[in-house]
N, C-alpha and C positions, 0 to 999 in steps of 0.2 A: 435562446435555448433550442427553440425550433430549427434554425436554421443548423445547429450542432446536429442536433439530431437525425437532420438530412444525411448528413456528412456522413455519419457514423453507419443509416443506411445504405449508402451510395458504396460506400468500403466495403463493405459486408455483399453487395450486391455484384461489386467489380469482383473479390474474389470469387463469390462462388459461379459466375459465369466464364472466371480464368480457368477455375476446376474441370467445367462441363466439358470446354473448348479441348482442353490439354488430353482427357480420357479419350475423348472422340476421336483426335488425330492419334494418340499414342495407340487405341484400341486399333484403327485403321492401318499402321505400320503395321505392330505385330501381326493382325490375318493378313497384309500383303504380301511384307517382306520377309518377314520373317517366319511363319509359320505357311506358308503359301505353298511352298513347297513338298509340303508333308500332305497337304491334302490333292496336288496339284490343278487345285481352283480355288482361287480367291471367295472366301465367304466372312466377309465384312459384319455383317450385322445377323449371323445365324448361329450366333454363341449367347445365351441368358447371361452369361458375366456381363457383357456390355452394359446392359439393363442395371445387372446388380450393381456395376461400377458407377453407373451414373446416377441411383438413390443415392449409395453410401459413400462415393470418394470426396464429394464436394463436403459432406458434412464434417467428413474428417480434416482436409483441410484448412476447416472453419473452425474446429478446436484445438488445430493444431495453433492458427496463429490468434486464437484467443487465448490461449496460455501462456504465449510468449505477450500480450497485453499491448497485442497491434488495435485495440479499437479502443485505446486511451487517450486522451491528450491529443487528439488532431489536431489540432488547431496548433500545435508547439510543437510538431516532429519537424525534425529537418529531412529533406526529399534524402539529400545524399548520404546522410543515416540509415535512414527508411529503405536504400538501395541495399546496403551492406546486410541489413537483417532479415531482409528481406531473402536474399542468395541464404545466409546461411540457415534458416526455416525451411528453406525451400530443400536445401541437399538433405536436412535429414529429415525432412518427411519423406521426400522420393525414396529417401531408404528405406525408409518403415513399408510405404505402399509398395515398392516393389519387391520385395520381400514376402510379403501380407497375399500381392495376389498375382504377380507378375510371374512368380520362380518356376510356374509352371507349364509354361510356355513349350512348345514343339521346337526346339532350336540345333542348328548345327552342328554349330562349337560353340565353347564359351563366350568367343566373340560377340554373339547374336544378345545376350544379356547385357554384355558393356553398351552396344547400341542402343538395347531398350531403354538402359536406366540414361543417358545422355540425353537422349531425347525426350523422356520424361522428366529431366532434369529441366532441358533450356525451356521445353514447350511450357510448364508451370511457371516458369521465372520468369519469360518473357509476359506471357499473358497477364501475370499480376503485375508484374512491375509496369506496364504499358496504363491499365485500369489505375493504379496507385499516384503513378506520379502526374496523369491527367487530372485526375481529384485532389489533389494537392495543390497544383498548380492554380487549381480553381481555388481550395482555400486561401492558400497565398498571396492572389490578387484580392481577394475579400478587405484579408486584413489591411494591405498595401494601400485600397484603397478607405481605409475606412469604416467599412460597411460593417465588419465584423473585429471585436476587440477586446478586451480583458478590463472590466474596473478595476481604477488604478488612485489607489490611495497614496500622497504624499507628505513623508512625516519632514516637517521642516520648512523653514519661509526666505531663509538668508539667500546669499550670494549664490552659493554653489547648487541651490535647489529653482532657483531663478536659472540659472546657466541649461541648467538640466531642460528644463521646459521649454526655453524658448531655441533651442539647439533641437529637441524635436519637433516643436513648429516651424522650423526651415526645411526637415526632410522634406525629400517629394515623396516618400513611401513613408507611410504609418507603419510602426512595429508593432501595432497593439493594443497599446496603451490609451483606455477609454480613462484619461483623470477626469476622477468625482471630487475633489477637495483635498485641501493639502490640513496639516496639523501645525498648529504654529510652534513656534521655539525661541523663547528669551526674548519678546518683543514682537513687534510687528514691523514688520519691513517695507516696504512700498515700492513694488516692481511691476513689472509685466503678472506672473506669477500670481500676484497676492488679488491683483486687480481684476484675472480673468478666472480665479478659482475660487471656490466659495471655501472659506474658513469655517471646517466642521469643530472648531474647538482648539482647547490646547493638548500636550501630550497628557498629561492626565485623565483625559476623553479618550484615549485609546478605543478601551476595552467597549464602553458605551457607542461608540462609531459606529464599531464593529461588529454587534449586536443589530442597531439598528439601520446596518448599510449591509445583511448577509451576500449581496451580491458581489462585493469586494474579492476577489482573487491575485491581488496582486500589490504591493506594498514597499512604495521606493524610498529607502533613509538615504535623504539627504542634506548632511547637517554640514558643521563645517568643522576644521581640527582640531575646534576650542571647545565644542562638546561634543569630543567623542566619548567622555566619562558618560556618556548617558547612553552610550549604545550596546550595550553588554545589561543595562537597564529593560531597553526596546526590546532587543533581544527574548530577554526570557518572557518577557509580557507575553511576546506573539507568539510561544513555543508550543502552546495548545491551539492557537490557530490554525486551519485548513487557508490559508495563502502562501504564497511564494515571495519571500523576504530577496529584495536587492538592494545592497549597499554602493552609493557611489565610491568607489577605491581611491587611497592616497596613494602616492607614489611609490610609498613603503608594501600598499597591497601590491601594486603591480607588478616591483621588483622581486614579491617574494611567492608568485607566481597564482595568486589566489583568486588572482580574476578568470573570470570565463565570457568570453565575447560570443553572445548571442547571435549574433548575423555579420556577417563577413562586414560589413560596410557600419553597422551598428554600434548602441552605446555597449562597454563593456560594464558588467556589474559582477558582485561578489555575490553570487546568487547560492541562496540556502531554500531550497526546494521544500512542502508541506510532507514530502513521503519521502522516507530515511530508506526502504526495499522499491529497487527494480520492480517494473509491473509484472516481470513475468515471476519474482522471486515473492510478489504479494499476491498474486493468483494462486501460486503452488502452495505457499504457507496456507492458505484459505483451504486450498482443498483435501493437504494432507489436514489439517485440522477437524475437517469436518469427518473423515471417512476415517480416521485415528479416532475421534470421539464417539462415533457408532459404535466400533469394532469394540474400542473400550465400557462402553455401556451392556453389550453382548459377553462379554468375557466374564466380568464382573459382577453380574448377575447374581451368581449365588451367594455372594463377598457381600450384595448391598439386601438383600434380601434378611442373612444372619442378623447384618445390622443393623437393620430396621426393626426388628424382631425384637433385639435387646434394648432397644433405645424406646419403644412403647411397655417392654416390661418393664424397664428402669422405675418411669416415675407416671406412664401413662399418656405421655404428655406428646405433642408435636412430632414428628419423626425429623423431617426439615424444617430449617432454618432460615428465612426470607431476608433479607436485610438489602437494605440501599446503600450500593457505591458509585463510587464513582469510574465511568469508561472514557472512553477514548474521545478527546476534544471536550472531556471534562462533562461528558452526558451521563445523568445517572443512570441507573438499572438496578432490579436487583435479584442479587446473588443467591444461586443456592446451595446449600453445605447439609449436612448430616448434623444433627443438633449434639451438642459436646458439651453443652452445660444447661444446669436445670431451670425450670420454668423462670419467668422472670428475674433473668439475672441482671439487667442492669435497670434495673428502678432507681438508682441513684443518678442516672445519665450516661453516657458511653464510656467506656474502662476499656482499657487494656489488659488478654490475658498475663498475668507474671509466673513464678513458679510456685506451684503448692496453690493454686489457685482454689480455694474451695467450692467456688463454685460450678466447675467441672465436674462432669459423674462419673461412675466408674469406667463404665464404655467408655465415656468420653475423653478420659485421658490416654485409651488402648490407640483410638484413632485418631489421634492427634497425631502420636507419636508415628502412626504407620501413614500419615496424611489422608486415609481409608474416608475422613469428612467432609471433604473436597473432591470427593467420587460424584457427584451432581453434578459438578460444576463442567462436567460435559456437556451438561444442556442448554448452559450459558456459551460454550463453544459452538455447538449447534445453533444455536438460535442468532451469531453472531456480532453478541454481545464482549466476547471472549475470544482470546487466544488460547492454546493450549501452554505457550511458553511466551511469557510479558512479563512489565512489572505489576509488584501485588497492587489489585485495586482497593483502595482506603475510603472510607467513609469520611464526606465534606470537612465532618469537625475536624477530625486529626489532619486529614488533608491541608484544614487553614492553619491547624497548626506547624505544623512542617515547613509549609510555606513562610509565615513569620519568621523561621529562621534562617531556614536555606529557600530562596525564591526560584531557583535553580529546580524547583521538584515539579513545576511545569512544565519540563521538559516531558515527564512519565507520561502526559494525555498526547502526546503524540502518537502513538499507540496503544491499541488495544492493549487490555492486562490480561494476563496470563493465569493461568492454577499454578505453574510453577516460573520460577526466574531466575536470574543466575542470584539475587538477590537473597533467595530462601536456600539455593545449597548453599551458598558460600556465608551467609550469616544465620536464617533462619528467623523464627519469628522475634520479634519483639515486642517488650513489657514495654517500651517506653517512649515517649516523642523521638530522646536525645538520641536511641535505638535505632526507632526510623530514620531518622537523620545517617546515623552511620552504615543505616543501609542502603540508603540512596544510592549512595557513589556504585556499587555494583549494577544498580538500573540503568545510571547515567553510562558506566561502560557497554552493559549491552545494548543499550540505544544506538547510541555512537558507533558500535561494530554487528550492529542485525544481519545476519545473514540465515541463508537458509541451513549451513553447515553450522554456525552456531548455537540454533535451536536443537537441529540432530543433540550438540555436546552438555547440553545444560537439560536435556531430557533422559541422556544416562546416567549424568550425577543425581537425577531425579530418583533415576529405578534403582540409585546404589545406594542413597539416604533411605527409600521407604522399605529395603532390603535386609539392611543393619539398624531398623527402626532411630535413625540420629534426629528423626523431626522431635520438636517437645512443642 
């Protein structure tokens, strides 16, 4: 973990000394070349911009390439990736900065601009990409040789998970892969494999492994074609886990193009990654969340104030509403809402709201219907616990109820839960398990297609439900 976190310094150190380098030379042209002749004597370093350029430009493009979520995953970027995104980070910040402070330059003609930004353009690219793929290179050989690796759990003991194993102990480069223990299946086997790896269990140990080996990051099924009825099993089990699922492929994945090969010379796997958004697509959700949740905490003000007011005149009692659910990777927390029903309502154990529910108060069923009860739960977005747009977070009991029928609903701790989902426009709440159950499937689709345009479209269905009050 230390040594990552070199890494992670060293990126962060290379850029902002690419920054420093690129202002100094680019500041240097413009007083020589280009505005040189306006004053007709060179004065390099007799403008305070320099100064100011050289606090603020390196910090800018330190968040520039923290929101594209260039200081993730070192260890797993590929250099000639890392090249490509790197060029296009690079062109459109040089737009922004030179825009920002450059446009006001003493110049010619227009010419003297297209040379600015060009040279502001290679001089950033070069410098970083020089700094980047030196530091890589050095990670590169880490892993290649060993020294640094990913724990690597293997589910499976047969033929084809023995292949697997001893096919990476002939590489002469290491890809990674620190195996901690494999998981047995249908028997025990006697190979190379079973002999040099400690047997943490059988598959029904999963979950228990994986608890007590949290260092695990990485997780290879390798079973053979006669249980593959069990891999759509594996599957969901690990669908709240934070590792990176690889399947060895049958000929049938290959052909139908499902594999993705990690390293040119490497094994190829069907690899199902632990995060469904791009880093830069789960930076930007995170921050319009947080700075959407402010601004709506500010707005609303006088909306949550009313009804607070009504909800202590009601019955006296509580204003909010505390309750534990469940978040993301299946972590409780708990929630807060505007209290919609009166003091001890579930003394009998946990219930589902239905219609005509009595024990809702009057307020209480006003903001239901306007969703106005889930105005808190900004502060669960803040505090980032919460999404502003996920699936509903449920509370364990119903949660294992759910599960019991659809096992599939593991899928929802993959991500943070949401105040709204495409799940609550397009069904709304429910009275009932079988309910939640049929509302799943809408979670399971925006799972499956999260994007950041997405969320924009299930946040207008949002303001068009609590507009035409269709919540109940």
């Amino acid at each position: 973990m230390k040594q990552r976190q070199r890494i992670i310094w060293a990126y962060l150190f290379g850029d902002y000394l690419a920054s420093v380098l690129t202002w100094y030379f680019v500041f240097l042209f413009r007083k020589c070349f280009i505005e040189g002749h306006h004053f007709n004597f060179n004065i390099p370093f007799q403008d305070s911009n320099f100064f100011v350029g050289i606090a603020i430009v390196p910090e800018l493009w330190l968040f520039f390439h923290y929101l594209t979520g260039t200081y993730t995953d070192l260890y797993k970027k590929s250099r000639l990736q890392e090249l490509g995104k790197t060029l296009i980070v690079t062109f459109f910040g040089a737009i922004l900065i030179f825009f920002l402070l450059l446009l006001n330059d003493y110049v010619r003609n227009f010419h003297d601009y297209y040379f600015t930004f060009l040279v502001l353009l290679s001089l950033q690219f070069l410098f970083t990409v020089i700094a980047r793929i030196a530091i890589l290179y050095r990670v590169k050989t880490n892993i290649w040789s060993g020294k640094v690796g990913f724990n690597t759990l293997v589910i499976g003991s047969s033929q084809r998970a023995n292949d697997l194993y001893e096919e990476m102990k002939k590489r002469e480069r290491n890809f990674g892969f620190h195996f901690v223990g494999y998981l047995e299946l249908n028997g025990r086997v006697q190979n190379t494999l079973t002999k040099e790896l400690k047997e943490l269990g059988k598959l029904d140990a999963l979950e228990t492994v994986l608890e007590q080996n949290p260092s695990i990051e990485e997780i290879i099924i390798a079973i053979e074609s006669s249980e593959h009825h069990l891999l759509n099993d594996i599957i969901v089990r690990l669908a709240d886990k934070n590792v990176t699922i690889r399947i060895i492929p049958d000929m049938y994945d290959i052909l139908s193009r499902t594999v993705r090969m990690n390293h040119a010379i490497g094994e190829g796997f069907i690899e199902i990654p632990p995060l469904l958004l791009s880093e830069w697509q789960k930076i930007t959700k995170r921050w319009f969340d947080v700075i959407a949740s402010i601004l709506a905490l500010i707005f609303t003000l006088p909306v949550t104030l009313f009804v607070a007011l009504r909800i202590k005149l009601t019955d006296g009692g509580p204003i909010f509403y505390l309750q534990e659910r469940l978040g993301q990777h299946g972590k409780p927390f708990k929630i807060y809402k505007f209290r919609s029903m009166r003091i001890n309502a579930e003394t009998n154990g946990p219930q589902l709201t239905g219609e005509n529910d009595e024990r809702i108060t009057s307020i209480g069923k006003t903001i239901r219907i306007y969703r106005i009860d889930e105005l808190p739960q900004f502060i669960n977005v803040i505090k980032g616990e919460m999404s502003i747009v996920g699936p509903r977070a449920e509370r364990r009991y119903f949660a294992d109820r759910i599960i019991e029928i659809a096992p599939h609903y593991r899928q929802v701790f993959k991500v943070q839960p949401g105040i709204t989902s495409l799940g609550m426009v397009k069904y709304g709440y429910a009275s009932t398990v079988e309910e939640m159950v049929k509302r799943l499937k809408y979670d399971i689709i925006y799972i499956e297609n999260m994007s950041v345009m997405m969320d924009f479209k299930i946040m207008i269905y949002t303001v068009l439900t609590v507009i035409y009050g269709r919540g109940k």
